[in-house]
C-alpha positions in Angstrom: -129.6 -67.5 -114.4 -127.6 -64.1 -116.1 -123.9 -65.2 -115.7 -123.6 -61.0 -115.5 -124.7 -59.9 -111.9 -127.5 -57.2 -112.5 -126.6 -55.1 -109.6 -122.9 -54.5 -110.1 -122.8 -55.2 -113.7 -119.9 -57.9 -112.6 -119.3 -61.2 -114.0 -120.9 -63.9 -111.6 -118.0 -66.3 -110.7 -118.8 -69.7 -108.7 -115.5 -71.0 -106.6 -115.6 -74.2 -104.6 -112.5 -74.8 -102.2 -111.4 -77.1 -99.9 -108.4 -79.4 -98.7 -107.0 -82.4 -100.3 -109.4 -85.2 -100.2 -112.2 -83.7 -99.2 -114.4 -84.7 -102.5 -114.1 -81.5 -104.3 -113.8 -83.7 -107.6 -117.3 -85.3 -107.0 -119.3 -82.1 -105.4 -118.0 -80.4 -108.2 -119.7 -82.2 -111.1 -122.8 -82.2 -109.9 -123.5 -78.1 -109.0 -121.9 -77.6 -112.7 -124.2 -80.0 -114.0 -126.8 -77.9 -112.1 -125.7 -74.2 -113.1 -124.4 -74.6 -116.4 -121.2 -74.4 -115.9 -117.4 -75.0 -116.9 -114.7 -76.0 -114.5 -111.4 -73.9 -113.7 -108.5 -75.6 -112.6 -107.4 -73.8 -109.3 -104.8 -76.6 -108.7 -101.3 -75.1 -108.7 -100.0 -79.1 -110.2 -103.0 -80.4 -112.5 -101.6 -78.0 -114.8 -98.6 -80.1 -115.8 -98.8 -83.3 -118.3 -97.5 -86.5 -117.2 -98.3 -85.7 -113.6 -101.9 -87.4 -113.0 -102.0 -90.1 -110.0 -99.8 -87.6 -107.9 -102.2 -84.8 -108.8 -105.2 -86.7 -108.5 -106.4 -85.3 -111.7 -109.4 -86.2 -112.8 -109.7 -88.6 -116.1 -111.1 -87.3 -119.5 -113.7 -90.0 -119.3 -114.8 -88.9 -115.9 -115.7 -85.3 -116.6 -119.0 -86.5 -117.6 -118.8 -84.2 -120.5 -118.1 -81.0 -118.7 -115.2 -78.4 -120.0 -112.5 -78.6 -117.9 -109.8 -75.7 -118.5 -106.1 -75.3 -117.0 -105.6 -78.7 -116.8 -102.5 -80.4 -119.1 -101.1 -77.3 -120.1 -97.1 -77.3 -119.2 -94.9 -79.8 -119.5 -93.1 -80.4 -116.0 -90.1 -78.9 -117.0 -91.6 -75.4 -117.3 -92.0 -72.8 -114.6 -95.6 -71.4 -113.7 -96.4 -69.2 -110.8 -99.8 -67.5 -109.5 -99.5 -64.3 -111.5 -99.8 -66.7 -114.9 -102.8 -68.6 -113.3 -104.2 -65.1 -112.4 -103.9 -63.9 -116.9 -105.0 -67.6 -118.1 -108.2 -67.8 -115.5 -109.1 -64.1 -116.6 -109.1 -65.4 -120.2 -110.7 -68.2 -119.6 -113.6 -66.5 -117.4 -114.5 -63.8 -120.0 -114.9 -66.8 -122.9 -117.0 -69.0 -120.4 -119.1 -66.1 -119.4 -119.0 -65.0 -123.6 -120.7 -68.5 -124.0 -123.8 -67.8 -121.4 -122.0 -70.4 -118.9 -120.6 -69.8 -115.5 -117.2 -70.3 -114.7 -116.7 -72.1 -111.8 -113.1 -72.7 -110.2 -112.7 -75.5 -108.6 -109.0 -76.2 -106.3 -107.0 -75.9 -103.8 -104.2 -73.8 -104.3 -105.3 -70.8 -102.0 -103.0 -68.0 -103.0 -104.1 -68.8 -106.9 -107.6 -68.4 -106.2 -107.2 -65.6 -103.9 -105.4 -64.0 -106.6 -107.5 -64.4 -108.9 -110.8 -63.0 -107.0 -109.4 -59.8 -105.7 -106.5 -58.7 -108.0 -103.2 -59.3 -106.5 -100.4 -57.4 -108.2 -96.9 -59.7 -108.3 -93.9 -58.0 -107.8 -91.6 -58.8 -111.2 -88.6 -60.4 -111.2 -85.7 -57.7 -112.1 -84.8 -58.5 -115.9 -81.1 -57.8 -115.3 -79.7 -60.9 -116.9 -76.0 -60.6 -115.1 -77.6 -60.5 -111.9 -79.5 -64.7 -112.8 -76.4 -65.6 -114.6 -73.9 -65.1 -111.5 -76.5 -66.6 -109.2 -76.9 -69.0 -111.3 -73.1 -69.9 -111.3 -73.1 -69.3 -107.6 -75.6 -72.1 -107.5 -73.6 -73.9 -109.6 -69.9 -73.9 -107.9 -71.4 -73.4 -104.4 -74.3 -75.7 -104.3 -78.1 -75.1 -103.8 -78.2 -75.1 -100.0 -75.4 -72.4 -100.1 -77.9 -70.4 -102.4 -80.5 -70.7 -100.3 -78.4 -69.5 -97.2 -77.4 -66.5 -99.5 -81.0 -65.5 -99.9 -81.6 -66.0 -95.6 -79.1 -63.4 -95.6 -81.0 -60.4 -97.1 -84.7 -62.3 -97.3 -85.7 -64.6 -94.2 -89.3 -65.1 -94.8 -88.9 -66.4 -98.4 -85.9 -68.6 -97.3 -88.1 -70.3 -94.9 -91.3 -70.4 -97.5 -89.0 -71.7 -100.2 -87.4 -75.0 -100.5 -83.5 -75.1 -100.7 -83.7 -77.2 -103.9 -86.5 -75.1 -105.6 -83.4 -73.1 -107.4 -85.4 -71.4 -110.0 -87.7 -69.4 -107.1 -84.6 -68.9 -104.7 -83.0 -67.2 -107.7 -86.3 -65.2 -108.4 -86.1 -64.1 -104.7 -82.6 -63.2 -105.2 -82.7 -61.5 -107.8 -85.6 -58.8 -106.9 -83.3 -58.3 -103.3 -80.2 -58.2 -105.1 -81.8 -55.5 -107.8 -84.9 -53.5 -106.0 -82.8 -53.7 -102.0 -86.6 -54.6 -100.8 -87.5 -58.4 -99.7 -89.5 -60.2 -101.8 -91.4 -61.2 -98.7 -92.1 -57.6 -98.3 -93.6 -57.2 -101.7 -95.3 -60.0 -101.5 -97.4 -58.8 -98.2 -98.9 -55.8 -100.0 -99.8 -57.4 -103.2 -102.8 -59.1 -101.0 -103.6 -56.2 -99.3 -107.9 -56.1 -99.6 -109.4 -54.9 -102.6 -112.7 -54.8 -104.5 -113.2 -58.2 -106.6 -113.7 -57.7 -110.2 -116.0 -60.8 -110.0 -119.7 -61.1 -108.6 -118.5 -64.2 -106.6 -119.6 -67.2 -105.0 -117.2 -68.5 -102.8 -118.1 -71.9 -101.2 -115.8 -74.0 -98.6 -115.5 -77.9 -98.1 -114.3 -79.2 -94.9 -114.6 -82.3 -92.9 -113.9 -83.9 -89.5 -110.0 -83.9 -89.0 -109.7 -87.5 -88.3 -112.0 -88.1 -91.1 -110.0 -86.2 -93.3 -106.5 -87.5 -92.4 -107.9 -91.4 -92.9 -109.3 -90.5 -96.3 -105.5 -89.1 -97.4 -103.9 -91.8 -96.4 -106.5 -94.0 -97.9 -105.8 -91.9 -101.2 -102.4 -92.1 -101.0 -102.4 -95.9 -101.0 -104.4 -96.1 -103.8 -101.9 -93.8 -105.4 -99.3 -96.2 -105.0 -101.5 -99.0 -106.1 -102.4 -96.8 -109.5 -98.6 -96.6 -110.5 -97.1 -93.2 -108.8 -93.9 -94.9 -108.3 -93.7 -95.6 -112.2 -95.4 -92.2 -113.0 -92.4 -90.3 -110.9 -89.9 -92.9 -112.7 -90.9 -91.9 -116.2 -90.7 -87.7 -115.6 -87.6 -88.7 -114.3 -86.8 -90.6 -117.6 -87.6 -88.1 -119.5 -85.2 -85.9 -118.3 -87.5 -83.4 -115.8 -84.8 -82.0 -113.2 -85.9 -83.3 -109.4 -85.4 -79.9 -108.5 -88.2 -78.3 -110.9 -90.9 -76.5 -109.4 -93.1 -79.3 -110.5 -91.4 -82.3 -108.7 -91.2 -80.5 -105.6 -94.6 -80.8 -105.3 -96.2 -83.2 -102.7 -96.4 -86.6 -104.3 -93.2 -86.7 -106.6 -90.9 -85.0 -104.2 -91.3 -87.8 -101.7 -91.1 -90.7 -104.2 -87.9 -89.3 -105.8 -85.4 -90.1 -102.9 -87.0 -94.1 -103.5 -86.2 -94.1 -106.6 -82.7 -92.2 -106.8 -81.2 -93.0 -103.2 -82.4 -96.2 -102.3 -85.2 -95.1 -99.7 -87.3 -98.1 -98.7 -91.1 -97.5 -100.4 -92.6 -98.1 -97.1 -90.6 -95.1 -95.9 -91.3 -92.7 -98.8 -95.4 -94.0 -98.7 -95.2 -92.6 -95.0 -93.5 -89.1 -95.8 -95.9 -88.8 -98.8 -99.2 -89.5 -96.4 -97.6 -87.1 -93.7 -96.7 -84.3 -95.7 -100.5 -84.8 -97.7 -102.0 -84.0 -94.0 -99.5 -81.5 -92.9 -100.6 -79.6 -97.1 -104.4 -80.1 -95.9 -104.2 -78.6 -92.4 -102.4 -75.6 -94.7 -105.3 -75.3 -96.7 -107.7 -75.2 -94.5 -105.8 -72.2 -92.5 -105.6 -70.2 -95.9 -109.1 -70.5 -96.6 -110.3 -70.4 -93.0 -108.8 -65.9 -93.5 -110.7 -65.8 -96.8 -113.6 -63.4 -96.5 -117.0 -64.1 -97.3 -116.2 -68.0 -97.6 -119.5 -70.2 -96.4 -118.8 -73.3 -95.2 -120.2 -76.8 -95.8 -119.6 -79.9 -93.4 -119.2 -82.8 -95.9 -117.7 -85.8 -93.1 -120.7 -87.9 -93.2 -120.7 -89.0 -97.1 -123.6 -90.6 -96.7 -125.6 -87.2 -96.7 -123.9 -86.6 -100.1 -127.3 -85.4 -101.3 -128.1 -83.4 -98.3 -124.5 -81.9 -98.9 -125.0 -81.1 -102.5 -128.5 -79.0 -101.6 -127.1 -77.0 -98.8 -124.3 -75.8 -101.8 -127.2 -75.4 -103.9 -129.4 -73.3 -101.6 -125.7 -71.4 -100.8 -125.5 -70.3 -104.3 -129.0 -69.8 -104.6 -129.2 -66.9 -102.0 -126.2 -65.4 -103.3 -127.2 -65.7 -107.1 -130.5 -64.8 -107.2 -131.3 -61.8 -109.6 
């Protein structure tokens, strides 16, 4: 198969999505065993070291020696947003299709992948360095829920999309208010405004029976614990990464952290974990449910694993074929 599509002279690009849990990790070896291909991270979290169990990230020995790329490459106390996963997946695309494979991203982070297949232009942050230093003072004698009012005050929508505690994007938000007088919500809406992909892509979607989904989370989330998440979450906190960093509000660590700073019973902060893992997958699933051209495969019964695995074949296939 050309990893260059002949009719637009585009770059083929094979994406597999779907919610947490869904067995994106397994389906995925297999069709990149069967197209040639390399894996791309398109997991906002995997990309940070130290932070396997809560990311569910897969082992080296499991990759049954297939490249895997964007995985382990920040530590936890470093920032990383879309419009960095949008340059590094560009990079990594042109060397995997520069080797005669296909690239193939595989994740769940929908505004990263969306990004990535059509384009999106990010609004920048202002670089006005007295504008961050007094918010972050104001942060600082005020408190972070007194931040996070102050940016409710000029820019609603990204107070309710961003977590009081997540200082470092409340800031962000602030500071492109404070500097440009337009929301950053505002920018944000016509940065995904539809445009032509610069990929010949593939875009294939996982789901599963709600009730199937929800017991395989929780399932997962037990054998989380059981894997050492608790321990994981106690040594990032060892080492010094801030509870408020972008990386341990992620689903996972942000729950375990109260257990093991503020006395919450385990039981209690096992339950919020499982909850907010179903609440994150019903999120998904609405993202990708608006993303045009996405073709859908049923995967509840895993017993038709097989069955599965041709219908993605057959899907790729059709819209591959030169």
């Amino acid at each position: 198969m050309n990893v260059i599509d002949l009719r637009t002279g585009k770059p083929r690009l094979l994406v597999l999505v779907g919610p947490t849990a869904v067995g994106k990790t397994r389906y995925s070896l297999e069709i990149a065993r069967r197209w040639n291909a390399e894996i791309i991270s398109g997991d906002s979290m995997q990309i940070y070291r130290g932070m396997d169990i809560g990311t569910a990230k897969i082992k080296p020995d499991k990759t049954e020696g297939i490249p895997h790329h964007l995985i382990d490459i920040r530590d936890p106390e470093e920032p990383f947003a879309a419009a960095e996963f949008q340059k590094l997946a560009r990079e990594c695309i042109e060397e995997i299709v520069a080797r005669g494979r296909l690239p193939f991203i595989v994740g769940g982070t929908g505004l990263y992948i969306e990004s990535l297949l059509y384009g999106f232009d990010f609004p920048e942050a202002p670089s006005d360095s007295r504008v961050r230093s007094e918010l972050k003072h104001y942060a600082e004698e005020h408190g972070a829920e007194a931040l996070h009012k102050r940016l409710g005050e000029v820019d609603p929508e990204s107070a309710a999309r961003l977590h009081p505690n997540d200082v470092k994007r409340v800031i962000r938000a602030l500071e492109i208010a404070l500097e440009t007088g337009e929301a950053m919500s505002t920018k944000v809406a016509g940065f995904r405004e539809p445009r032509e992909s610069p990929y010949a892509f593939c875009l294939i979607g996982l789901t599963m029976d709600r009730n199937v989904l929800y017991d395989r989370i929780n399932r997962r989330v037990d054998a989380m614990i059981d894997e050492g998440l608790v321990d994981e979450v106690r040594e990032l906190l060892r080492r010094g990464v801030p509870p408020e960093s972008t990386s341990m509000q992620a689903i996972g660590y942000k729950e375990i952290v109260p257990h093991l700073t503020e006395g919450l019973p385990l039981e209690e902060a096992v339950e919020r974990l499982k909850r907010d893992t179903r609440r994150y997958a019903k999120r998904q699933l609405s993202w990708f449910r608006r993303m045009k051209g996405i073709e859908w495969v049923d995967v509840t019964d895993e017993g038709n694993f097989i069955a599965n695995l041709e219908a993605i074949h057959a899907i790729i296939t059709g819209k591959f074929e030169d």
